[in-house]
N, C-alpha and C positions, 0 to 999 in steps of 0.2 A: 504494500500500500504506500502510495504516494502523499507528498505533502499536498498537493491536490485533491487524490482522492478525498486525504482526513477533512478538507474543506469543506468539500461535497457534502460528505456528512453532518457536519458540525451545523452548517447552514443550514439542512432541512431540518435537524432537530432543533433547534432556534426558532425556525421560523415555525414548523409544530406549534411550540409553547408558546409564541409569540400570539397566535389565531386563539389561543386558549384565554388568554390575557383581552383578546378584544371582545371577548364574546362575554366577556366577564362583567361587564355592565347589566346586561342584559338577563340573565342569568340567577339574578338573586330574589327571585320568590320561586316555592317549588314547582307552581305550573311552568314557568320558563326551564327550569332546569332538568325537568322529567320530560316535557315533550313537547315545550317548544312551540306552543301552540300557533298554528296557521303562520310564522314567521317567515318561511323559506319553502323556496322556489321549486318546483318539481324535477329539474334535470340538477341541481345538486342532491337534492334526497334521492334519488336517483345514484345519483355516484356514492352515495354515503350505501345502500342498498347493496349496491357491486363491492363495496369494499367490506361489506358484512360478509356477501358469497364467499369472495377471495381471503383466505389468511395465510401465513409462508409454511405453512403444511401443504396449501394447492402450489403455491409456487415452487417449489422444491419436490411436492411428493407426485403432480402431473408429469413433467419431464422424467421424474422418477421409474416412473411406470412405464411410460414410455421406451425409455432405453432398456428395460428386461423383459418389454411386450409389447403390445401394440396401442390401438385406439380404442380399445373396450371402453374403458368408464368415461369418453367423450360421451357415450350414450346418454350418461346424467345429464351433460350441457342441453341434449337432442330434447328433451324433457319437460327443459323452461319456459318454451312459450306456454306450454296447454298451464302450468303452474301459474302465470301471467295471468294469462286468461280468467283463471279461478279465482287469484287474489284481487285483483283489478275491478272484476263485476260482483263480486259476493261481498269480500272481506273488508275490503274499503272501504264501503257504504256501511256494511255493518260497525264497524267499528267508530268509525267518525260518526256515526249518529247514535252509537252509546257514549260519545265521550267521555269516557273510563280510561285513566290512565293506567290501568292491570287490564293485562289483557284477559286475566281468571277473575274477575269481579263477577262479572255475570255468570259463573260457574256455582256461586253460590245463590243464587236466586232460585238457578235451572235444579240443582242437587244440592245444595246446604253446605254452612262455611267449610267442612270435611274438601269435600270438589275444590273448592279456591286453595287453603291452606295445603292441598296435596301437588296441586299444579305448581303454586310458586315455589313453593320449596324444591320440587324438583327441577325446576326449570335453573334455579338459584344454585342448587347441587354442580350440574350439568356445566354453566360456565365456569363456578369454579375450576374444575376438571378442565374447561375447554383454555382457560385461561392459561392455568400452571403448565400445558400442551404446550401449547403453543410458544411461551416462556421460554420452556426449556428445550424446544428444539430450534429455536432461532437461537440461543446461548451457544448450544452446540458448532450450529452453521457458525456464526462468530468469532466460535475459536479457531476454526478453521481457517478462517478468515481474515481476522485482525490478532490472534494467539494472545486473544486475551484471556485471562479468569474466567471460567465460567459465571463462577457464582457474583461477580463483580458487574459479569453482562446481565445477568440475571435481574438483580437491584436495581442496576441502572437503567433499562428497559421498563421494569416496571414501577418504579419511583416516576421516571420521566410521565407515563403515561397513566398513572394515576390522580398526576399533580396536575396533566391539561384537563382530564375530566371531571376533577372539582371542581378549578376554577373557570370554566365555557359551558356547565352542563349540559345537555344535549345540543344546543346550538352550534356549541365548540368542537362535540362532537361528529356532529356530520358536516361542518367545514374541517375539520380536517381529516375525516375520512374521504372527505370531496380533493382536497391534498394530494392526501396519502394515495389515494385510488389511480389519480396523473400520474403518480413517478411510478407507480407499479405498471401501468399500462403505457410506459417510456423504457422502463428497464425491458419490459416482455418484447415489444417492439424493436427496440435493439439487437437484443437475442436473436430473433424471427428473419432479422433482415442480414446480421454477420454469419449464422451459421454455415448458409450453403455458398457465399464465396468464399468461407476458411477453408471449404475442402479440394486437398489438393489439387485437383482437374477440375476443379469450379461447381456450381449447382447441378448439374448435369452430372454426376457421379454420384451424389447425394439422394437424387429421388431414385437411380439405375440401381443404387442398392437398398434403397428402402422398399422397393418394389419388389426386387429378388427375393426380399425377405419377409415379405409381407405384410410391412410394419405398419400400413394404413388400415388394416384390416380393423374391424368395428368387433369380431368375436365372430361366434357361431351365431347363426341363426333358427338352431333348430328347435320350436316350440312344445315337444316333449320332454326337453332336459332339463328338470329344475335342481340339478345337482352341480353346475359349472355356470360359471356369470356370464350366459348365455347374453344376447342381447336382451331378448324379451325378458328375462330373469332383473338384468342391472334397469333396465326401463322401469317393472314396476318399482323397484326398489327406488329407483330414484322422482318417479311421481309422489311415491308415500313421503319420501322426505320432503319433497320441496311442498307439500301440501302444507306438512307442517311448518315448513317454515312463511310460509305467506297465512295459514292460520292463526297458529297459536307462539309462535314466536315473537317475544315480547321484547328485541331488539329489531322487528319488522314493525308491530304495532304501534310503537310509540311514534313513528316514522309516521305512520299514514296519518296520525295527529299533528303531526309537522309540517306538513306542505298548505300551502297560503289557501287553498283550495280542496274540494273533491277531484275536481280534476284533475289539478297538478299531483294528488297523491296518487291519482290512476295513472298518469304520464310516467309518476315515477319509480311504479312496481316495471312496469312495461321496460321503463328505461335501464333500469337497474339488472333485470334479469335478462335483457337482450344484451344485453354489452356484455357480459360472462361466457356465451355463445364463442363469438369468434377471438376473445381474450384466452378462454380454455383450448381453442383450437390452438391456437398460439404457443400453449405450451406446451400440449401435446407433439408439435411441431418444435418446438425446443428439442424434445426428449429422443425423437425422431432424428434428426440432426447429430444429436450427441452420440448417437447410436452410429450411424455412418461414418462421422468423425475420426471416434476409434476404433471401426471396423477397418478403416481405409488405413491406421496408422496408429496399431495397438501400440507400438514402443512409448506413445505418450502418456499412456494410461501407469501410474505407479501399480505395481503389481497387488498390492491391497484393496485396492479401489479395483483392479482386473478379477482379484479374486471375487472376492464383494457380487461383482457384476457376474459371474457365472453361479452364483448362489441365489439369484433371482434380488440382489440390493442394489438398487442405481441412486441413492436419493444422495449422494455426496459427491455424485458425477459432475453435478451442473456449476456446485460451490466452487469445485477444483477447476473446471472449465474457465469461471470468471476468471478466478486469479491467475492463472497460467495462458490466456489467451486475450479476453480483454486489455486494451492501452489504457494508461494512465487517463485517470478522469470517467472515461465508462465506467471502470472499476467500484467508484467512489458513488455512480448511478446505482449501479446492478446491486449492489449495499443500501443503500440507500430505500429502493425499491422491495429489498427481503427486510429492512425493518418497516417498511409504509405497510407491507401485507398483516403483520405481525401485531404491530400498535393500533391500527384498523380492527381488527377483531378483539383486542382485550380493552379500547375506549368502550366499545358499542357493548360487552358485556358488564363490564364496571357500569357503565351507567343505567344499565336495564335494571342489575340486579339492587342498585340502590332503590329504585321507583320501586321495586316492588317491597323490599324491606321498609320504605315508608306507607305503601297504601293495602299492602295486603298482611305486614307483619303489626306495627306500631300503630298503625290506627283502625286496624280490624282486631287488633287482641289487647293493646297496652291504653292507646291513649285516643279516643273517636275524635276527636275534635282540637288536635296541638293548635297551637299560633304559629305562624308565618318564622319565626325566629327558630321554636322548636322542630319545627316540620326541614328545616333549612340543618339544623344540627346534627338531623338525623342522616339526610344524603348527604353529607361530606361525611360526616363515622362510617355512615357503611360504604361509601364510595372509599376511605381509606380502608378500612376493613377485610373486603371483600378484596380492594387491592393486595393486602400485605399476604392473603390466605392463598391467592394464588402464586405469589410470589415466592411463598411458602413452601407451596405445594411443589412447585418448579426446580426449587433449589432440592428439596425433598428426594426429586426423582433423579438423579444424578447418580445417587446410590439403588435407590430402590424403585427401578424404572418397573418389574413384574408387577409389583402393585396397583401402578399405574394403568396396565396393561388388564387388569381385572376389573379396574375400576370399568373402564371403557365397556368393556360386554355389562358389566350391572346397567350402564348408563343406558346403552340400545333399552332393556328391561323400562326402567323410569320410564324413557322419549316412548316408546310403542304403547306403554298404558294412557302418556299426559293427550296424544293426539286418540286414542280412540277412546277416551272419556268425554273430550270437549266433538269429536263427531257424532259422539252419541246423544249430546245433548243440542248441537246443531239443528243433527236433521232429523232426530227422532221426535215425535210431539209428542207422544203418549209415556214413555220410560221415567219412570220413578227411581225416587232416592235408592231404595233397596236394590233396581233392577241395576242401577251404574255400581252400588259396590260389590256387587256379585260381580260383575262382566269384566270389572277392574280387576277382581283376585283370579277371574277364570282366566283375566288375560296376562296376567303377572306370573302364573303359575306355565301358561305354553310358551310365554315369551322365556323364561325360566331355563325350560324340558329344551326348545330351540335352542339357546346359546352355550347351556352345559352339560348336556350328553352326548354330544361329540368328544369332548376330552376328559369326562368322568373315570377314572379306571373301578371297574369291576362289575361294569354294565353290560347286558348281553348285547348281542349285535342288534337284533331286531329292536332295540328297546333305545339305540341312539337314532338322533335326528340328520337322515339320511342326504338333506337338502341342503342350497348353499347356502351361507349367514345370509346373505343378502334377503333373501325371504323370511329371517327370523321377525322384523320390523313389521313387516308386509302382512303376515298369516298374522302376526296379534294385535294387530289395531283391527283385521278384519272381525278379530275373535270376540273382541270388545264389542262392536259395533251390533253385530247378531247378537252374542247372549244379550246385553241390553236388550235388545228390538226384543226376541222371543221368548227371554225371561218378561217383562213387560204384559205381553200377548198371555203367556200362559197364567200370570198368578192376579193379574188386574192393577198388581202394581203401578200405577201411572199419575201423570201430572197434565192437566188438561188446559194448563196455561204457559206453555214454553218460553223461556225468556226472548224477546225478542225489542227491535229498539224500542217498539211502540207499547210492548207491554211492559219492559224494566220497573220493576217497582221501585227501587232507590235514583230514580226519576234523577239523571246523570244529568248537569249543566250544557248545554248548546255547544258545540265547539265555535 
């Protein structure tokens, strides 16, 4: 790294904190700082959107895959319009016309406080986990990178990024994920356009043997195999996520309370999740590239990272790439751009999970009615709080990354009950309080069977879950959704008034 590159950096985390500091004005009562209401534009919440998508897990782990496979999970990007589609005309309108800053507020009207306090806390679990992730594999990239301390990178990432997200609350936030989103899709761009004339005989050897080897290929196609991440297989898997995330993700909702308008919130699901399309191809196309690169001229490749790559690992391909091929100043971009991906996802979580420890923890259990002072004391604790737990959690996993790796299957378990409890309460009208916490344990218990009896030792064969993970998510939101509906149907259990904007009993303010 150059005395340039460090520029590079130093600059955009300056001017980061700098956006956080202006937004700071603005910023200081909790409806401003939770979600911003109606202040900003559709094609930045729009960008703040794409930089929620994107975190440096996609930018590092797409290329990733790419260089030990082909184009499979491009399928997810394939996915996003019909998700568009859904959040755009259904969830938009619903949501800005309950003006509820938790997006599980109406979860307890539909099913009783139980529904709300189960959602947020796990949605609140969830980031944690996604936070300290992400922490600590950008800490890793890092050292590789600049051979610093981990745990120093660790701190200083997230000191940095918890400190714009107090002081900007969400304003600050999606300007600078609207930022952070430009250099990430500057660094990808760059990448996209140097690979195929680095290679030796120019572009023109780069697709001759991406082709030989089939590297564009999308998967199999064949709609009887749900045991291999078929296309059809990653497809639905990745409708069911993005459902949830344009549903019940309460780093999307808060957003659609942010834009000046309904329509710019609609502009800016639209916007947000089409610009992930051809940026994910991008990387995909990265990893493609990487892949030809050191096919054409394996001697570049250090023999660990060679090893690495024949054991199906490429995610430290692309790091090594920068710095050994990049010129001075890209270098200091393509850094630059793996922290915009990184601080982008753990702003938008730090700040959700505070909103919801003020309106679904401390003023649905501790205190109904704080003052403006108190209600403000509380999102910066738990916006530090929540910070220091993932930061925690990050340093934590340095040593004890298996645990981390457990956590993650539990998590699938939480995420596939939080979306087929609030689907049941969607679009079910008759399904009563009894009939969701049955449907919740019926679907907590297969999502369960799904994710841990494949590696259980001392289970018969017949009795493991024979299908890819990818459909673990998929079958137990489904699972939720029926028992609900047919437990409902069989015992009369039912509620003949579903929450809806027109019917909300806790009669939510105008946005």
């Amino acid at each position: 790294m150059s005395t340039l590159d460090y520029i590079i950096i130093v600059v955009y985390m300056a001017g980061t904190l700098g956006l956080g500091f202006w937004c700071m004005k603005d910023s200081r009562d909790a409806d401003s700082f939770m979600v911003a209401r109606g202040k900003i534009g559709g094609w930045i919440v729009g960008l703040s959107i794409f930089g929620t998508y994107v975190s440096s897990i996609s930018f590092l782990a797409l290329p990733g895959k790419a260089v030990v496979g082909n184009w499979n999970f491009f399928v997810f990007s394939l996915s996003l319009p019909f998700a568009a589609w859904i959040g755009a005309n259904l969830f938009v309108p619903f949501y800005r016309k309950l003006g509820q800053v938790s997006a599980y507020e109406h979860m307890e009207a539909r099913f009783g406080s139980w529904a709300r306090i189960f959602m947020s806390i796990g949605f609140m679990l969830l980031q944690v986990a996604r936070v300290g992730s992400v922490m600590y594999l950008i800490a890793l990239v890092m050292q590789q990178l600049l051979a610093w301390d981990m745990v120093t990178m660790i701190i200083i990432i997230g000191g940095l990024t918890t400190l714009y997200t107090c002081i900007g609350g969400l304003e600050g936030v999606v300007l600078t994920d609207a930022l952070q989103s430009l250099v990430l899709i500057v660094g990808a761009v760059l990448s996209v356009v140097w690979l195929p004339f680095a290679m030796p005989e120019g572009p023109g050897q780069m697709f001759e043997i991406a082709v030989q080897n089939d590297k564009f290929s999308l998967g199999s196609w064949n709609p009887l195999d749900w045991t291999d991440s078929t296309v059809w297989v990653v497809m639905l898997y990745a409708l069911v996520t993005n459902l949830q995330n344009v549903a019940i993700n309460q780093s999307y909702t808060q957003r659609y309370l942010s834009a000046t308008t309904e329509a710019e919130a609609k502009k800016s699901v639209w916007f947000g999740s089409l610009l992930y399309l051809p940026v994910s191809a991008g990387f995909f196309f990265i990893g493609t590239g990487l892949y030809c690169y050191y096919t054409a001229q394996p001697d570049l490749l250090p023999s660990d990272l060679m090893t690495a790559w024949k054991e199906g690992k490429g995610d430290n391909i692309f790091p090594y790439f920068i710095m050994n091929t990049f010129p001075t100043g890209v270098r200091g971009v393509m850094v630059a751009a793996i922290l915009a991906a990184a601080m982008s996802t753990i702003s938008s979580s730090l700040n959700s999970s505070a909103a919801l420890t003020l309106s679904d923890i401390y003023q649905r259990l501790i205190h109904p009615h704080p003052t403006e002072k108190q209600s403000m004391l509380v999102l910066y604790l738990s916006t530090v709080i929540w910070g220091a737990a993932g930061t925690g959690l990050a340093i934590a996993m340095i040593d004890v990354k298996s645990v981390m790796d457990a956590w993650w299957e539990m998590s699938g378990v939480i995420t596939g009950a939080m979306l087929g409890l609030f689907l049941l309460g969607f679009f079910s009208k008759r399904a009563g309080t009894l009939s969701a916490l049955v449907s919740v344990v019926v679907g907590i218990v297969l999502i369960a069977w799904l994710t841990f009896s494949p590696s259980l030792e001392g289970l018969p064969t017949w009795f493991r879950n024979p299908l890819n993970s990818l459909m673990t998510t998929v079958l137990g939101t489904l699972a939720i959704v029926l028992t609900g509906i047919l437990f409902s149907g069989l015992t009369g259990d039912r509620r003949h008034t579903p929450i809806t904007p027109e019917t909300n009993p806790t009669d939510p303010p105008s946005p």
